[in-house]
PAZAPA-4460 file (N, C-alpha, C; in steps of 0.05 Angstrom, whole numbers, plus 32768, in hexadecimal, padded with zeros to 4 digits):
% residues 222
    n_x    n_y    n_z   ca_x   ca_y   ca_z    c_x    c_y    c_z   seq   type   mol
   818B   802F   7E5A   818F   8045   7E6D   8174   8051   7E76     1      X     A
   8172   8053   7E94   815C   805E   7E9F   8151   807F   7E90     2      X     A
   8138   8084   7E91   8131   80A1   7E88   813B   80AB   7EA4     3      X     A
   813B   80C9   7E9E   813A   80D5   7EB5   8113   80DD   7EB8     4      X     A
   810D   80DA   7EC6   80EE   80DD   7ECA   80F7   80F3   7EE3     5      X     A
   80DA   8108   7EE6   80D7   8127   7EEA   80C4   8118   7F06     6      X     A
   80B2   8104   7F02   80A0   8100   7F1F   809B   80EA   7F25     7      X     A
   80B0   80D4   7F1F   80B4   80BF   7F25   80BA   80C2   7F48     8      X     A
   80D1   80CC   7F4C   80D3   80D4   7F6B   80BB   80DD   7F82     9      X     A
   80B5   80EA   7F73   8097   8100   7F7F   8084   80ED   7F85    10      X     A
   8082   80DB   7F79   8069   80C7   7F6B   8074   80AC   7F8A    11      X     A
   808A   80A5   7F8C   809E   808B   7F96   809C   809C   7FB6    12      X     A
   809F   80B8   7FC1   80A1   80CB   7FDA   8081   80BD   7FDF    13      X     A
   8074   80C9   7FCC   8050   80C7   7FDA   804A   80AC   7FE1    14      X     A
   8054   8095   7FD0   8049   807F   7FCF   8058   806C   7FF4    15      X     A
   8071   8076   7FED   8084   806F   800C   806D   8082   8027    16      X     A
   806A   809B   8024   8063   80A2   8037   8049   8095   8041    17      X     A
   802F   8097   8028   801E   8089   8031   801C   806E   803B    18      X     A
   802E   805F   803B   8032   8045   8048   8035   8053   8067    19      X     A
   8051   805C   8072   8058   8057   808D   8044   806E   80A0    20      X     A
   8036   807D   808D   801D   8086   80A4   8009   8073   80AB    21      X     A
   8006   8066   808C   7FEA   8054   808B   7FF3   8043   80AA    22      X     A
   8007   803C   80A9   8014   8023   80C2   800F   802C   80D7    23      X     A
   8017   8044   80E8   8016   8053   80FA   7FF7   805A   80FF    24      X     A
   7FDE   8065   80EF   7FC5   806B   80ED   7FBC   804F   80F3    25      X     A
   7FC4   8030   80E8   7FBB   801D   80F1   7FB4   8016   8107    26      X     A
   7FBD   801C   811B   7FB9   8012   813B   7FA3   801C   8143    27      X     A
   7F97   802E   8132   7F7A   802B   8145   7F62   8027   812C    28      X     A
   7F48   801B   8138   7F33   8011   8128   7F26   801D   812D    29      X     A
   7F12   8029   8118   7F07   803C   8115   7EE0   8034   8109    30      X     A
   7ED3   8040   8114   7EB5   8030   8106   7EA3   8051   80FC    31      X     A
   7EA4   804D   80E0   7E8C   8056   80CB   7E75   8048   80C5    32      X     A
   7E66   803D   80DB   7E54   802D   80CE   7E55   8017   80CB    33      X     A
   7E52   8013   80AD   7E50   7FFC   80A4   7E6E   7FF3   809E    34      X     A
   7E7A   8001   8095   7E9C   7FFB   809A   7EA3   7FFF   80BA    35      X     A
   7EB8   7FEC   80C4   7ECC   7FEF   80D9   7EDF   7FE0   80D2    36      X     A
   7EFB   7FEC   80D6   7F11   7FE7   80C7   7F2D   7FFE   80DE    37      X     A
   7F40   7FEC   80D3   7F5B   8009   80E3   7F60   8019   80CF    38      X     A
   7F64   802F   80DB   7F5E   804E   80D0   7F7A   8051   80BC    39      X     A
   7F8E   803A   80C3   7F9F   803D   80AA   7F8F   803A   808C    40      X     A
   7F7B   8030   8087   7F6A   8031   8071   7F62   804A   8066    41      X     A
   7F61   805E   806A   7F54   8076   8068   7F68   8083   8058    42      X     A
   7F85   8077   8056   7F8F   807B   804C   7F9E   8073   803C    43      X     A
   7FAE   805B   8047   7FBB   803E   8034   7FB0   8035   8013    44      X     A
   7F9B   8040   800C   7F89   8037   7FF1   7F98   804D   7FE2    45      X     A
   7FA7   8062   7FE8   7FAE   8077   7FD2   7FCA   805E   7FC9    46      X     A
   7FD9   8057   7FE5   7FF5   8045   7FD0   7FEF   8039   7FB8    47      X     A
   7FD7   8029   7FC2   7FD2   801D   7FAA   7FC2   802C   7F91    48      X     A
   7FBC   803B   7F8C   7FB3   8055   7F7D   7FCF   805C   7F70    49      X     A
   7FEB   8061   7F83   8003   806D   7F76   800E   804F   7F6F    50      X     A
   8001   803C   7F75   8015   8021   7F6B   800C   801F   7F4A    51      X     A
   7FF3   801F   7F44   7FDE   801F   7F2F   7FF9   803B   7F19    52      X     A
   7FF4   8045   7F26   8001   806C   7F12   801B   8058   7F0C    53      X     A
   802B   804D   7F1C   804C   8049   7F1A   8046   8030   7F11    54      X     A
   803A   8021   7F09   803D   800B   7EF5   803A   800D   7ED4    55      X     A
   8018   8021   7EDB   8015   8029   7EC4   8027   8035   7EB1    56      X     A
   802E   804D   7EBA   8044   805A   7EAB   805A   8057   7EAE    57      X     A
   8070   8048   7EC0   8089   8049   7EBF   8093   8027   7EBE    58      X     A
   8079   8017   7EC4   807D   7FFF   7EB7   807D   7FE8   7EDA    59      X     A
   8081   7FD6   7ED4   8088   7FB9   7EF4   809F   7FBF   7EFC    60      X     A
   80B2   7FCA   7EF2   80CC   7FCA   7EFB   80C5   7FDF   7F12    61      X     A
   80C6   7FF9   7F02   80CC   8012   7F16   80B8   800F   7F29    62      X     A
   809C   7FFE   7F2E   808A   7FFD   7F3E   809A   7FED   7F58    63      X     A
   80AB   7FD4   7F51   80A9   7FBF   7F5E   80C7   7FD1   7F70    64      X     A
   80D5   7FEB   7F5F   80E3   7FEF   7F77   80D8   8000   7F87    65      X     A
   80C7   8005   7F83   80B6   8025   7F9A   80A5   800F   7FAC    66      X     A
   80A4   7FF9   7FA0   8096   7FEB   7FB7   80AB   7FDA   7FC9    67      X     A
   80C0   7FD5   7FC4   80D3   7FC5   7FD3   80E0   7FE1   7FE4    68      X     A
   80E3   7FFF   7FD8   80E4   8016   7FF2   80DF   8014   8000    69      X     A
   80C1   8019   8003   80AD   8022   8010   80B0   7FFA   8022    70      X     A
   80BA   7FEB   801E   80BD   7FD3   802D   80D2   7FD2   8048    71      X     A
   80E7   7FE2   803A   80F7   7FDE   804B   80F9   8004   805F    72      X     A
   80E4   8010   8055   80E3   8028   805E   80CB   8021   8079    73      X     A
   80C0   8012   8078   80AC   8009   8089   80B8   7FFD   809C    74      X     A
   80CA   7FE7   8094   80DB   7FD8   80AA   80ED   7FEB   80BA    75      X     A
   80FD   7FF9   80AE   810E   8013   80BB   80F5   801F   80D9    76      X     A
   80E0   8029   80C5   80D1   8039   80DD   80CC   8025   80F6    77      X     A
   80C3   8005   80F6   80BF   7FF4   8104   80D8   7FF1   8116    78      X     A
   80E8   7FF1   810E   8104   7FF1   811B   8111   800A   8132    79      X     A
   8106   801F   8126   810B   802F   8132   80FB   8036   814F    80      X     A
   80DC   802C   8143   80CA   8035   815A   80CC   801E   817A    81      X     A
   80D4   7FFF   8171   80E0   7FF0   817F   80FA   7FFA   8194    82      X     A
   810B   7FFE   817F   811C   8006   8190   811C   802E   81A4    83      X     A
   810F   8038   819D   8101   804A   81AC   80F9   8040   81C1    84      X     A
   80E2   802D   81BB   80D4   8025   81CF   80DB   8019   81E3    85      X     A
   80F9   8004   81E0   810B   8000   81F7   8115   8010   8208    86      X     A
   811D   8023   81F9   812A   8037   820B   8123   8046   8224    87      X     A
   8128   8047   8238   8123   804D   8253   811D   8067   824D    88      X     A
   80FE   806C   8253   80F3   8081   825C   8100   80A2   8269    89      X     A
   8102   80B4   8263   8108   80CC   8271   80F8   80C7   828F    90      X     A
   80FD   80CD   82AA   80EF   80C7   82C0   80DA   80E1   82BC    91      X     A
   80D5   80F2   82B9   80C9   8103   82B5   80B2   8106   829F    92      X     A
   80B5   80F1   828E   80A4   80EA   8279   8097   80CF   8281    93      X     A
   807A   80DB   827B   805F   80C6   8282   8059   80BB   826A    94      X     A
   8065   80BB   825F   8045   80B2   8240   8058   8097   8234    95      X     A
   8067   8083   8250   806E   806C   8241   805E   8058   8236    96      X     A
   804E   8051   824A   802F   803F   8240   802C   804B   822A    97      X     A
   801F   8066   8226   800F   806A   820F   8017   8066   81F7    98      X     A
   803F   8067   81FB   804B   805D   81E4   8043   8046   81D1    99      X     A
   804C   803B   81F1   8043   8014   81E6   8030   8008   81DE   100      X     A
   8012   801C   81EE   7FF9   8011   81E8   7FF4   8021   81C1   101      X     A
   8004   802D   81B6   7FFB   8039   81A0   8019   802F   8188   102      X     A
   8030   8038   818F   803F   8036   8185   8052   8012   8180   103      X     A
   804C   800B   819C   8055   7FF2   81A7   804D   7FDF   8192   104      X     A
   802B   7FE1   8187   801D   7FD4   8173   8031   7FDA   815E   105      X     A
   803D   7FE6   814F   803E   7FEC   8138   805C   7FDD   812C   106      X     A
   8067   7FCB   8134   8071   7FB9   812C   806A   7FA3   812C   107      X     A
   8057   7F96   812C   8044   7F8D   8121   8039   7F8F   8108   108      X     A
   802A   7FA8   8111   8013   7FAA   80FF   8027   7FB4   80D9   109      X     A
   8040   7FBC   80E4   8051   7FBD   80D1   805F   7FA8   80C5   110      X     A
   8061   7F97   80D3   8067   7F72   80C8   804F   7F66   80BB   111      X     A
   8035   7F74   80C7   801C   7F75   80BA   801C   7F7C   8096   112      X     A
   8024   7F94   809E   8026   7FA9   8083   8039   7F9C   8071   113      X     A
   8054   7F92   8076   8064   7F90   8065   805C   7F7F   805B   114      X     A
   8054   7F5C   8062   804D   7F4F   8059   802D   7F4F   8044   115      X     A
   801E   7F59   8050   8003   7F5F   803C   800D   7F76   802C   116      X     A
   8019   7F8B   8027   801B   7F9C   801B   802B   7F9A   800B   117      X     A
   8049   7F89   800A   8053   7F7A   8000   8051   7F6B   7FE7   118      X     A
   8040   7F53   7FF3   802D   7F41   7FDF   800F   7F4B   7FD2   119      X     A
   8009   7F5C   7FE0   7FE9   7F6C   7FCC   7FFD   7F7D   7FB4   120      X     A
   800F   7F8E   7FC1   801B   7F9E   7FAD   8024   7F92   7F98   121      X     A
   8033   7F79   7F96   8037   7F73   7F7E   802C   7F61   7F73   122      X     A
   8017   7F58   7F7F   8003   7F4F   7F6D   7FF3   7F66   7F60   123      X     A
   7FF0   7F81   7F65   7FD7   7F93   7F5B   7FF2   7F9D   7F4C   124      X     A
   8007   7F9F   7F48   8018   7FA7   7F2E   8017   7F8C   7F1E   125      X     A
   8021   7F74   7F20   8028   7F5F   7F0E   8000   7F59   7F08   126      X     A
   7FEC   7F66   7F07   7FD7   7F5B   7F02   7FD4   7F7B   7EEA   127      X     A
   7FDA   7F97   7EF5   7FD6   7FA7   7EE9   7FE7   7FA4   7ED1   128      X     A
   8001   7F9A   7ED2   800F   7FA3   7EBE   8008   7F8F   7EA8   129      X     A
   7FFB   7F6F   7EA9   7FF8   7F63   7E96   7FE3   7F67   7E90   130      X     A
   7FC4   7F6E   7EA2   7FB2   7F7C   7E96   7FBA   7F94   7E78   131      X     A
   7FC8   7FA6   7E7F   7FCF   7FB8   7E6E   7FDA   7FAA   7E54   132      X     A
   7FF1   7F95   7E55   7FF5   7F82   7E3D   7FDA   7F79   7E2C   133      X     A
   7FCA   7F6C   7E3D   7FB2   7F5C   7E3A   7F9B   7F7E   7E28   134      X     A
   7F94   7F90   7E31   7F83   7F9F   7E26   7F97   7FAF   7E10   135      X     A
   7FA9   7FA9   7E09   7FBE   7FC1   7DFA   7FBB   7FE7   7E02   136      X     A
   7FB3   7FDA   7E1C   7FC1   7FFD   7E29   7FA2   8006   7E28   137      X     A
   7F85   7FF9   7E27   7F71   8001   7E27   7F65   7FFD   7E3F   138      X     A
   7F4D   8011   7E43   7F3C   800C   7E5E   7F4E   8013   7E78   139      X     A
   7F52   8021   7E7E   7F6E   8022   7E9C   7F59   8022   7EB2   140      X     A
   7F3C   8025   7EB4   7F2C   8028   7EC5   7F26   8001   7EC7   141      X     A
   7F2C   7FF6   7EBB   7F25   7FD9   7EC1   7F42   7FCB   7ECC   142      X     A
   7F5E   7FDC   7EC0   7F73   7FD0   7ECE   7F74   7FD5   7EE7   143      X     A
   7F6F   7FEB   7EE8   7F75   7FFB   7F11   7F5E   7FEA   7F19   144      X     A
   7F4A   7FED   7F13   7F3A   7FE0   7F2B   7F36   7FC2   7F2C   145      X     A
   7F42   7FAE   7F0F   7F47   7F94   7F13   7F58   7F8A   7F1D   146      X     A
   7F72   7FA1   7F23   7F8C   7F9C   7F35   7F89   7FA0   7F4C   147      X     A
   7F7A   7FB7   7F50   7F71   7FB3   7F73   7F64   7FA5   7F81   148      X     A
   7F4A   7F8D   7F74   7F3A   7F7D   7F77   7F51   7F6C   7F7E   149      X     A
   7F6A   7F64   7F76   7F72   7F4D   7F78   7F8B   7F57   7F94   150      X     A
   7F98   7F6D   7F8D   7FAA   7F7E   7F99   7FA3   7F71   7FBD   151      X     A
   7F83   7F8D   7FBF   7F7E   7F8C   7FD1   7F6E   7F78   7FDF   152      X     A
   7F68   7F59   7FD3   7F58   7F46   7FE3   7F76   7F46   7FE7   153      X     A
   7F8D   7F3F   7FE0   7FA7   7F30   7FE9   7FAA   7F47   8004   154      X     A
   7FB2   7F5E   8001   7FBD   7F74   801D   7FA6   7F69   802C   155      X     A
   7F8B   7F74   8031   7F76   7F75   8043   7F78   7F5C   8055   156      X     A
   7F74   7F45   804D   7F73   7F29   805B   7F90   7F20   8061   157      X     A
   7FA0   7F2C   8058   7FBD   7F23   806C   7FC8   7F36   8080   158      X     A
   7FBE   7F4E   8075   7FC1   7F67   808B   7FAA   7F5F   80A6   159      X     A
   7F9C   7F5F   80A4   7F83   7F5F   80B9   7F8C   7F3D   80D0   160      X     A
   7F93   7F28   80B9   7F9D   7F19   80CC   7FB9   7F10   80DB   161      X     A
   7FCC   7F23   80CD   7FE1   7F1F   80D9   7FE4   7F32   80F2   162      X     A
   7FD9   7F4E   80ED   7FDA   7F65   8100   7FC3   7F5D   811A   163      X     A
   7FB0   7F57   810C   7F9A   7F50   812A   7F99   7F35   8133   164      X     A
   7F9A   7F1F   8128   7F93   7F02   8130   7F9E   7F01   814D   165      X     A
   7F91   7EF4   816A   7F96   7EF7   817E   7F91   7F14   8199   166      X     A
   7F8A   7F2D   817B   7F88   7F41   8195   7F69   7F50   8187   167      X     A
   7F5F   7F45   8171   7F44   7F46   816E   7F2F   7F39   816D   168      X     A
   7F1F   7F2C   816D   7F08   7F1E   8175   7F03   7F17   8152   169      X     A
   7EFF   7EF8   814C   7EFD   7EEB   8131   7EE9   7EFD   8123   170      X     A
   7ED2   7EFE   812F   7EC2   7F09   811C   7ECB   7F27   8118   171      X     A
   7ED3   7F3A   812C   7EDB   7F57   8123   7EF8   7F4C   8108   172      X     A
   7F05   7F3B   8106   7F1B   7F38   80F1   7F10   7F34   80D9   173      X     A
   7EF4   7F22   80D5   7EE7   7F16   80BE   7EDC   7F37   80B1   174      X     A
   7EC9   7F4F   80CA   7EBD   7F6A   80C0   7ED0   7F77   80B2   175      X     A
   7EF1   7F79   80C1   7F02   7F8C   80BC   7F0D   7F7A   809F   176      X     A
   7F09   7F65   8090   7F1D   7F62   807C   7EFF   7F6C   8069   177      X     A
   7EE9   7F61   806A   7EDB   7F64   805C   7EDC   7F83   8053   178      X     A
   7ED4   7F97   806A   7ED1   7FB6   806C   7EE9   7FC4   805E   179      X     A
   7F08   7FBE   8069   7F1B   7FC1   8054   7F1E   7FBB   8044   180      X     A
   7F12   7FA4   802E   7F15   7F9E   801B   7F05   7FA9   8009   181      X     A
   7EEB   7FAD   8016   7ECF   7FBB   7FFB   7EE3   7FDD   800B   182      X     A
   7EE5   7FEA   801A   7EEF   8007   8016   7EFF   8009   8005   183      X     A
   7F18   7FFB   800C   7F2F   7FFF   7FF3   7F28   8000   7FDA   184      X     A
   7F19   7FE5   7FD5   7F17   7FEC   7FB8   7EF8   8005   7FAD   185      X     A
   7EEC   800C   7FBB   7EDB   8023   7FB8   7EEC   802C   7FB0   186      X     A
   7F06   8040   7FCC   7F0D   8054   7FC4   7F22   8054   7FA0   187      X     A
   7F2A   803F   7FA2   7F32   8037   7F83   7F21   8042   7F70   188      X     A
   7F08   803B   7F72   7EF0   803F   7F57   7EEF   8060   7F59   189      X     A
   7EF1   806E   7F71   7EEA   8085   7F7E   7EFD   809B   7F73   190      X     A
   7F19   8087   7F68   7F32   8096   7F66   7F30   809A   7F4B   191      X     A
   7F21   8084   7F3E   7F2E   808A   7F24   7F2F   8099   7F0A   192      X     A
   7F1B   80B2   7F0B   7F1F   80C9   7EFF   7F38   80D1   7F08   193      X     A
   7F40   80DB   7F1E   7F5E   80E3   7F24   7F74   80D0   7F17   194      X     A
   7F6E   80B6   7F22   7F7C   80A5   7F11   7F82   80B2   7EEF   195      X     A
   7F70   80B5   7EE5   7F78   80B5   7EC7   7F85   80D3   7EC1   196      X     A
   7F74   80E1   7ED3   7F85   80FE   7ED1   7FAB   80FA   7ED0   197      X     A
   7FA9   80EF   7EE3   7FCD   80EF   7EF0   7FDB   80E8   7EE8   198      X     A
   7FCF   80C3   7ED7   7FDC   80B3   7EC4   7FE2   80C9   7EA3   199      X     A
   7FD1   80D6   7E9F   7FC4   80DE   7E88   7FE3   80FB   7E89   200      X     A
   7FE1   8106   7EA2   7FF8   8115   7EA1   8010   8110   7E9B   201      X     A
   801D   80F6   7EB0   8036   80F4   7EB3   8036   80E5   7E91   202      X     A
   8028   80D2   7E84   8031   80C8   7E68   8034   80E7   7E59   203      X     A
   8027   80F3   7E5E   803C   810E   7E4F   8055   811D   7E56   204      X     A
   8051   8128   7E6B   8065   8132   7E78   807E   8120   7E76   205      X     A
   8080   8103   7E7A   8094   80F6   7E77   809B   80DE   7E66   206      X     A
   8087   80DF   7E52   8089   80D2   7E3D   8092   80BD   7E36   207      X     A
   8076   80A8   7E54   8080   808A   7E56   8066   8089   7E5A   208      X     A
   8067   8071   7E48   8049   805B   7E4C   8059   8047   7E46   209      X     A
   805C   8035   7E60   8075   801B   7E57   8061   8007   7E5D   210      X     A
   8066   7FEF   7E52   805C   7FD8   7E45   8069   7FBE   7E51   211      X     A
   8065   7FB0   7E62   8079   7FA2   7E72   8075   7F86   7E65   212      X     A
   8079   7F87   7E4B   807E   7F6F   7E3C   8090   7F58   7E39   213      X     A
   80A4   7F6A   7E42   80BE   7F52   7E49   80D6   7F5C   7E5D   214      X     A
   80B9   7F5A   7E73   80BA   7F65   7E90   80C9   7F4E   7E9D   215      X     A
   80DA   7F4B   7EB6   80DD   7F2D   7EC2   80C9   7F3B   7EDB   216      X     A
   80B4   7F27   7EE3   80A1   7F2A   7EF9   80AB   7F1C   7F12   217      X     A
   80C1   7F1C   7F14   80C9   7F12   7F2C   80D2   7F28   7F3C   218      X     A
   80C7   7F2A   7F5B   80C7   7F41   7F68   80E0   7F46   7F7C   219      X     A
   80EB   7F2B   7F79   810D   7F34   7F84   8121   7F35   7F79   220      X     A
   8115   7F34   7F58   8133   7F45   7F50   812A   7F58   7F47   221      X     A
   8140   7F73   7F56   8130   7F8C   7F4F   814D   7F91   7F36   222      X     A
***
């Protein structure tokens, strides 16, 4: 029988929401320099920050359903903005182009998302949670950021080429996987005092440090 958990929900809201903004913030590219990358980055690195929290403590299972949500919560929004976007204009309303030129992208870039975010996500759980087997629950600063090393090469280079291939120029696709790939995982290294704070909370507050020892790692049966 399931626990009842106090911020499992709270934890599964943040992790869904930061996905379908990150998607939407995607459509435009953004340059800091030495990074240029789409501005869904700036934010998309926390999912995986709350993927890291919901493996750790509540184990592969409860991770792999907040990530199959947040899958079909992405597709919903894609669906919706499509079929919006068919819909015949008010005559009095101008801003149909601007729809298309901003919004129009984002089924895409969300077939983008699902698929890299998808496959990075449960690779950076099924890498964290046997890490944690493998150290017996020691070092969590080497699991988070050896899950995201692997997490995020998988999201970065399937996101960047499924969303842009054809409407960006090869070499800006080769800057943008590289640039999202060393940001993401910064902000990982960047996170992870909070990281331990949060983890460090909820194993009290809810009095799970689960051990996915005789876990089934297969990600479609939930």
């Amino acid at each position: 029988m399931d626990k009842n958990y106090k911020y499992l929900g709270i934890i599964s809201v943040f992790f869904v929401s930061v996905l379908l903004i990150s998607n939407v913030a995607s459509t435009k590219i953004v340059d800091f320099g030495i990074f240029t990358f789409d501005a869904g980055t700036l934010l998309f690195p926390l999912s995986y920050i709350f993927g890291d929290i919901l493996t750790e403590v509540y184990g592969y299972k409860k991770s792999k359903q907040v990530i199959w949500l947040g899958f079909f919560m992405a597709l919903l929004m894609s669906l919706v903005f499509i079929i919006v976007g068919a819909l015949p204009a008010a005559s009095d309303w101008g801003n149909q182009e601007a729809y298309d030129k901003i919004l129009g992208l984002t089924p895409r870039i969300v077939l983008a998302s699902l698929v890299a975010y998808t496959l990075g996500s449960f690779s950076n759980a099924f890498v964290l949670a046997k890490m944690k087997i493998w150290s017996g629950g020691k070092k969590l600063w080497a699991r988070t950021i050896g899950s995201t090393v692997v997490g995020e090469l998988v999201d970065s280079s399937l996101f960047i080429l499924i969303a842009f291939v054809g409407i960006l120029p090869s070499s800006l696709l080769l800057t943008l996987i590289i640039s999202n790939y060393i940001f993401k995982t910064l902000i990982e290294v960047l996170f992870t005092p909070v990281t331990y704070k949060v983890v460090a909370f909820l194993k009290r507050t809810e009095s799970e440090d689960y051990y996915d020892e005789k876990t089934d790692f297969n990600p479609f049966k939930i």
